[in-house]
C-alpha positions as CSV (number, residue, x, y, z in Angstrom):
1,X,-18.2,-13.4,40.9
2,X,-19.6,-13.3,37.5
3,X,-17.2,-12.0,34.6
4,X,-18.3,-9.2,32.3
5,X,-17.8,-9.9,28.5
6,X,-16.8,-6.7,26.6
7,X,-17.9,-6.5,23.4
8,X,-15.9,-5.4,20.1
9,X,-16.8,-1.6,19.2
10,X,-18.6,-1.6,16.3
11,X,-20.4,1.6,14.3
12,X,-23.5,0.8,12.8
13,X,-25.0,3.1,9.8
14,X,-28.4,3.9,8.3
15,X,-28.8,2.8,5.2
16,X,-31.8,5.5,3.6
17,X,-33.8,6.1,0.6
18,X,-30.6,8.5,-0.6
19,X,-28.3,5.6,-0.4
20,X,-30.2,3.1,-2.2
21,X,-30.6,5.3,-4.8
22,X,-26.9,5.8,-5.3
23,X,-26.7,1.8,-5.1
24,X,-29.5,1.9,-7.7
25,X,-27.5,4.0,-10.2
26,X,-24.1,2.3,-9.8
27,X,-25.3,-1.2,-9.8
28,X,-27.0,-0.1,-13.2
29,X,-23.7,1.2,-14.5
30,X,-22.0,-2.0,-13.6
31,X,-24.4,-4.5,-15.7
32,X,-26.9,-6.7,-15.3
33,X,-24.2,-9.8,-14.6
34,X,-22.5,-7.5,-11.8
35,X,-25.5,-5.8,-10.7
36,X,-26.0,-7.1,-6.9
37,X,-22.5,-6.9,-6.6
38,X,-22.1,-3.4,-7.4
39,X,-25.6,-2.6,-5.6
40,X,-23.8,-4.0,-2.1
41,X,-20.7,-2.9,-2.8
42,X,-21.9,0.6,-3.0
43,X,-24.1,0.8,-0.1
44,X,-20.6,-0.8,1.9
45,X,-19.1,2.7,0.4
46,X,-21.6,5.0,1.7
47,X,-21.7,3.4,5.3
48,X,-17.8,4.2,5.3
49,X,-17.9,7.8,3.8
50,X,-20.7,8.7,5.8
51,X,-19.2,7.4,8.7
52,X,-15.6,9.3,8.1
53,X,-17.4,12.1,7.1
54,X,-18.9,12.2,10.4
55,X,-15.4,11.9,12.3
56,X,-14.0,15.0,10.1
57,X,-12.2,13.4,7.6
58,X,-12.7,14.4,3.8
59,X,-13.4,12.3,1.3
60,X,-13.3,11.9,-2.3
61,X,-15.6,9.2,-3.7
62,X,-17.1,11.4,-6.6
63,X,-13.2,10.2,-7.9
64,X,-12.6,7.0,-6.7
65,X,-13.1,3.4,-8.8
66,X,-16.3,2.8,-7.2
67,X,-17.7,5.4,-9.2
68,X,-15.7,5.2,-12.1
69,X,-18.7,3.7,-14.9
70,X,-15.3,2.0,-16.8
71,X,-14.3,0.5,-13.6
72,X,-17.4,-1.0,-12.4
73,X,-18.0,-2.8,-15.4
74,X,-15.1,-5.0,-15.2
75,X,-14.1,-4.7,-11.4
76,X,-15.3,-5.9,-8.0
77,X,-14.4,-2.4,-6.4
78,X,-15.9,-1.1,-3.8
79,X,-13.2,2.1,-2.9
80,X,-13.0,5.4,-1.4
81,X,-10.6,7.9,-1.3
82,X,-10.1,10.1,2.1
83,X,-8.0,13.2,1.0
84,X,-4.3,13.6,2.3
85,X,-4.2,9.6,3.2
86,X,-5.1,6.9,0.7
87,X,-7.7,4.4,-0.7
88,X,-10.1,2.1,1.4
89,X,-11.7,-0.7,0.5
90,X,-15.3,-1.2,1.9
91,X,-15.8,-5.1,1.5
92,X,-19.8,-5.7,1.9
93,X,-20.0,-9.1,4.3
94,X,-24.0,-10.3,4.4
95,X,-25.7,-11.2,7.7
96,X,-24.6,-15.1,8.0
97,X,-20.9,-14.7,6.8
98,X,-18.2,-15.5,8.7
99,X,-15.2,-14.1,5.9
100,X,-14.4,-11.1,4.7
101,X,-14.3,-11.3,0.5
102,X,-11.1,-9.0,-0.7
103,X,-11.5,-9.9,-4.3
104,X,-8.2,-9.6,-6.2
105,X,-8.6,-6.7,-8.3
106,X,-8.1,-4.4,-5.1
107,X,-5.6,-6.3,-3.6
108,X,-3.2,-3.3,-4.3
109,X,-3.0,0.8,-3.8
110,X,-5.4,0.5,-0.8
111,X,-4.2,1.4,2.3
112,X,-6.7,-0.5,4.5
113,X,-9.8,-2.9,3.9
114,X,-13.0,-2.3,6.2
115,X,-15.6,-5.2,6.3
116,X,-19.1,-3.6,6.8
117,X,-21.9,-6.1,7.8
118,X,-25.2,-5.7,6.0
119,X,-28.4,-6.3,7.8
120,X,-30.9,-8.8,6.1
121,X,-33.2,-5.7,4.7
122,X,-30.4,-3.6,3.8
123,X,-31.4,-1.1,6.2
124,X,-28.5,-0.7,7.8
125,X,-24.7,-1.3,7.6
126,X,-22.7,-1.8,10.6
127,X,-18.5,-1.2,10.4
128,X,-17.0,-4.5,12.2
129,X,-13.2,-3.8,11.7
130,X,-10.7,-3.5,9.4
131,X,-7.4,-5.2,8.4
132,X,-4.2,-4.3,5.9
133,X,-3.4,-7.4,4.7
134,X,-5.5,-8.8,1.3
135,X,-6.6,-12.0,1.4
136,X,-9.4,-14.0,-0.9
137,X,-10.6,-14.2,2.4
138,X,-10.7,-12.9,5.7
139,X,-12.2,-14.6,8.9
140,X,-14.1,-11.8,10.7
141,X,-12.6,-13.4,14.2
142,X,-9.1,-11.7,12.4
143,X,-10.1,-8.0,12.0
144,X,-8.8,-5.5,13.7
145,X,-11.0,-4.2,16.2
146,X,-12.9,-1.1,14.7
147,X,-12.1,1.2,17.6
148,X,-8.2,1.7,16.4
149,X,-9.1,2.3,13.0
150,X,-9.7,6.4,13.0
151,X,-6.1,6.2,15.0
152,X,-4.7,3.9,12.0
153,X,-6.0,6.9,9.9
154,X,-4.5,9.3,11.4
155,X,-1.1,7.9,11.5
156,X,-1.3,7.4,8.0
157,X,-2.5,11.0,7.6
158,X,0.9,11.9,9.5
159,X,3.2,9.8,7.5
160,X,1.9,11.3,4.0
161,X,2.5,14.4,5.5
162,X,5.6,13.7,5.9
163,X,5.9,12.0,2.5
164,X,5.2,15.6,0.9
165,X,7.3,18.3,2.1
166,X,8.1,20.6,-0.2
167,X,11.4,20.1,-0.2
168,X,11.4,16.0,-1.0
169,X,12.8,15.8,-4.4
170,X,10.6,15.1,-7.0
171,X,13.3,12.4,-8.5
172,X,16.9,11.0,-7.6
173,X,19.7,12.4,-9.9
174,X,21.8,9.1,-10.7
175,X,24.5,11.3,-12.4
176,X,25.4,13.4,-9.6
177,X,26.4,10.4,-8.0
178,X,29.4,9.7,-10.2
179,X,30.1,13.1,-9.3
180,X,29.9,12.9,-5.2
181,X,26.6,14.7,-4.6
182,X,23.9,12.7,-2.9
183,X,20.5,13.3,-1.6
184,X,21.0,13.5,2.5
185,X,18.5,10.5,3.4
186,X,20.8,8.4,1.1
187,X,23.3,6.9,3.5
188,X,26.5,4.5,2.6
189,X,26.0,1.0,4.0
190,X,28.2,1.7,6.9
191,X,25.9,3.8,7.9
192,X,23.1,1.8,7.7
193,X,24.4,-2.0,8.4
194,X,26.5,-3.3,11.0
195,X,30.2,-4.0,9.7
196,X,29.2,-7.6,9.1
197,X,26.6,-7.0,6.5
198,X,28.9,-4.5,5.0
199,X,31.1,-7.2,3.9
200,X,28.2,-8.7,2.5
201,X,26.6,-6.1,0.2
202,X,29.6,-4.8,-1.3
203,X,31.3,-6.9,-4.4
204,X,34.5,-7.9,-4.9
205,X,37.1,-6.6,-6.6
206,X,35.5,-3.3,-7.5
207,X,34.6,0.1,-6.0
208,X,31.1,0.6,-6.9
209,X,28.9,3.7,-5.7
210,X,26.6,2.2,-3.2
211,X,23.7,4.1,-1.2
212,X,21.1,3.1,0.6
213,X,17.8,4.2,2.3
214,X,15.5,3.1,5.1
215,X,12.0,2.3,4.1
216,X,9.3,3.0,6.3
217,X,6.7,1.0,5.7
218,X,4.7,2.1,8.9
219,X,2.6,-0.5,10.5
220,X,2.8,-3.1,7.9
221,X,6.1,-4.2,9.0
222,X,5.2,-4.7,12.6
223,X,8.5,-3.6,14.1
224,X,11.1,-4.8,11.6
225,X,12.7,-1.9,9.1
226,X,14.4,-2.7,5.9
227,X,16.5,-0.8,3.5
228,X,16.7,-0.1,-0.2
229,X,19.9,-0.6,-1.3
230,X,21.5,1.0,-4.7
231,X,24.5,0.2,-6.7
232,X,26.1,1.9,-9.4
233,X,29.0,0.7,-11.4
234,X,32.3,2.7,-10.1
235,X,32.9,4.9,-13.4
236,X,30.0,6.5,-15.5
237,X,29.4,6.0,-19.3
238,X,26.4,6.6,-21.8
239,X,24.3,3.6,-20.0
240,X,24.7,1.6,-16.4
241,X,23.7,-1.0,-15.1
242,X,22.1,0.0,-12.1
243,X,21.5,-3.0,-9.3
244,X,18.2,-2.9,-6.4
245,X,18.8,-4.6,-2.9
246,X,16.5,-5.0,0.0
247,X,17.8,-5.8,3.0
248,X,16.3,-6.1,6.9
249,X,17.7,-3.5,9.4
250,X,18.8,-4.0,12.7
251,X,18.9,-7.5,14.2
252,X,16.7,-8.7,11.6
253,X,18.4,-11.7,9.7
254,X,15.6,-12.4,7.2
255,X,13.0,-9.9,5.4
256,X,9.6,-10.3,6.4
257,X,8.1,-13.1,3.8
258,X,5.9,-10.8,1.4
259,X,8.1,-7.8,0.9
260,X,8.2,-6.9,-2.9
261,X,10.7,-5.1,-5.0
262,X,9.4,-3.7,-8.5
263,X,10.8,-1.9,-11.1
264,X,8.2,0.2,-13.0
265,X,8.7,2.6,-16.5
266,X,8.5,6.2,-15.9
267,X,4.7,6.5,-16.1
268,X,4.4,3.5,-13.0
269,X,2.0,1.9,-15.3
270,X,4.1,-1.0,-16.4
271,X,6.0,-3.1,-14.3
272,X,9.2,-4.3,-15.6
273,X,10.5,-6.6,-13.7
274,X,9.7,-7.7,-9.6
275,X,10.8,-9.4,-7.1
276,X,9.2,-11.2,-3.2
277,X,10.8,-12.1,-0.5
278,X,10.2,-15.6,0.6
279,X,10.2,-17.4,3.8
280,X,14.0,-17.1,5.2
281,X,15.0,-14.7,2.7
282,X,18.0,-12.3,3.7
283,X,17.8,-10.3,1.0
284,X,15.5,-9.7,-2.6
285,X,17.6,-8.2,-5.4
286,X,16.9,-6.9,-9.4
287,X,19.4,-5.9,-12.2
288,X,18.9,-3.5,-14.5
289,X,21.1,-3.9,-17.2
290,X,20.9,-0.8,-19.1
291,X,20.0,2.5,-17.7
292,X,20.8,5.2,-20.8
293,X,21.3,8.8,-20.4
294,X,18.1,11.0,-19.7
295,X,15.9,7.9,-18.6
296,X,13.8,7.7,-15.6
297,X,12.0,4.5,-13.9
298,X,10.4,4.1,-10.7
299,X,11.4,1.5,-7.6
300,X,8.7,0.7,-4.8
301,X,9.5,-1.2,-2.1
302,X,5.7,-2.6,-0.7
303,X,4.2,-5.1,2.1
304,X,0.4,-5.6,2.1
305,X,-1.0,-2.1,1.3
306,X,1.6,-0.1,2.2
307,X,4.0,0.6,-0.5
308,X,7.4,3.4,-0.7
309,X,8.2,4.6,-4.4
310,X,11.4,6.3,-5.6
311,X,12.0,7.7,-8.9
312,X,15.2,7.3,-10.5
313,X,16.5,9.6,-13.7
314,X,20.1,9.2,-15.6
């Protein structure tokens, strides 16, 4: 009995007049030296939005980078913004390529990266898969399959959802910790580790104020959950030092190898200082030395595209 070989769903898009002329005009914006670059990356954009657009979702690409004239000069970016969920990155792979190019300016703040297959006219674009994880390159034997991606949308549409309720505070009072009061998804360690790692997170010979909370990273973490951990020095004054932990959750000994820790001024334009877990890590960890009354920063925890920031005022 002869087997039947399924083939991978794929979505393939006409490319018309309308796009090219969009290509035309961004590729022109771009310069002459980033001209074909520009011209496929934007065709890879319009196969995407036209394609969401088609499923219901709304998009935004009048406002992302891909049609930013600054952005194009200087960046390999092929973006698109879908409302109420995130950045995508349409990487442009030609008819005889076998990777997927993530060049590393986009390598952050997108939530996804969709390789869409050009035909040799540039007639039509055809949506082979996507994957989270940025890479100089991607084998297209590594994607995943294109038929899960409007349900890896719409998880992500649920999650920011539940990001932005209106009653998520807009920063973390430090100060009202000295004074007992702390936000409700801030848990003591007890509450979050076993007794074991307890023993571990607290220091010696002091009684520090020490909160944690769990990070959901969603699908990037493939299972595992970590925990941001917080510690503030036992008795306030006019500046702390104020020290970041993450740790795994759960029966996780070691973080997964690529989780980073920043630590960014108020504006999230700048980071400070960082930190990655490696392979076998049980834990990352930053100091800030001195926190002074009335100033704000910004922690993210990420992995891949997925990323969880906090914002932190004295």
């Amino acid at each position: 009995m002869m087997s039947k070989t399924i083939e991978p769903v794929t979505f393939t898009i006409p490319l018309s007049f309308a796009a090219h002329d969009i290509a035309q005009q961004y590729a022109q914006l771009s310069g002459p030296k980033k001209f074909k670059q520009a011209y496929l990356n934007t065709l890879a954009v319009y196969a995407v939005d036209y394609y969401l657009r088609l499923m219901g979702f709304e998009t935004n690409w009048e406002h992302s980078d891909s049609r930013d004239s600054v952005m194009l000069k200087f960046l390999d970016v092929a973006d698109l913004d879908v409302v109420g969920i995130g950045k995508i990155e349409c990487r442009p792979v030609l008819p005889d390529a076998g990777n997927c190019h993530i060049p590393f300016d986009v390598w952050d703040d997108r939530i996804c990266y969709v390789a869409v297959q050009l035909n040799q006219s540039l007639q039509a674009a055809t949506l082979l898969g996507f994957t989270q994880t940025a890479a100089a390159e991607i084998p297209l034997t590594n994607l995943r399959k294109f038929d899960n991606f409007l349900e890896y949308l719409n998880d992500r549409r649920q999650t920011a959802t539940a990001n932005t309720k209106s009653d998520r505070p807009q920063f973390i009072n430090l100060k009202q910790w000295f004074d007992g009061v702390f936000e409700e998804t801030w848990l003591t360690v007890e509450q979050l580790f076993n007794p074991q790692k307890v023993e571990l997170i607290r220091f010696k010979n002091v009684v520090p104020i020490v909160r944690g909370q769990q990070i959901d990273l969603g699908m990037e973490l493939a299972g595992a959950a970590v925990a941001l951990i917080v510690t503030l020095p036992p008795k306030s004054d006019s500046e702390v030092e104020v020290t970041l932990q993450v740790h795994p959750i759960g029966d996780s000994v070691y973080l997964p190898k690529g989780v980073k820790l920043m630590v960014q001024d108020e504006s999230a334009e700048t980071v400070l200082i960082d930190a990655e877990a490696r392979d076998a890590d049980n834990f990352i960890q930053l100091k800030i030395d001195s926190v002074e009354s009335g100033e704000c920063f910004k922690v993210t925890v990420a992995l891949g595209a997925a990323s969880v920031t906090e914002k932190f005022c004295f």
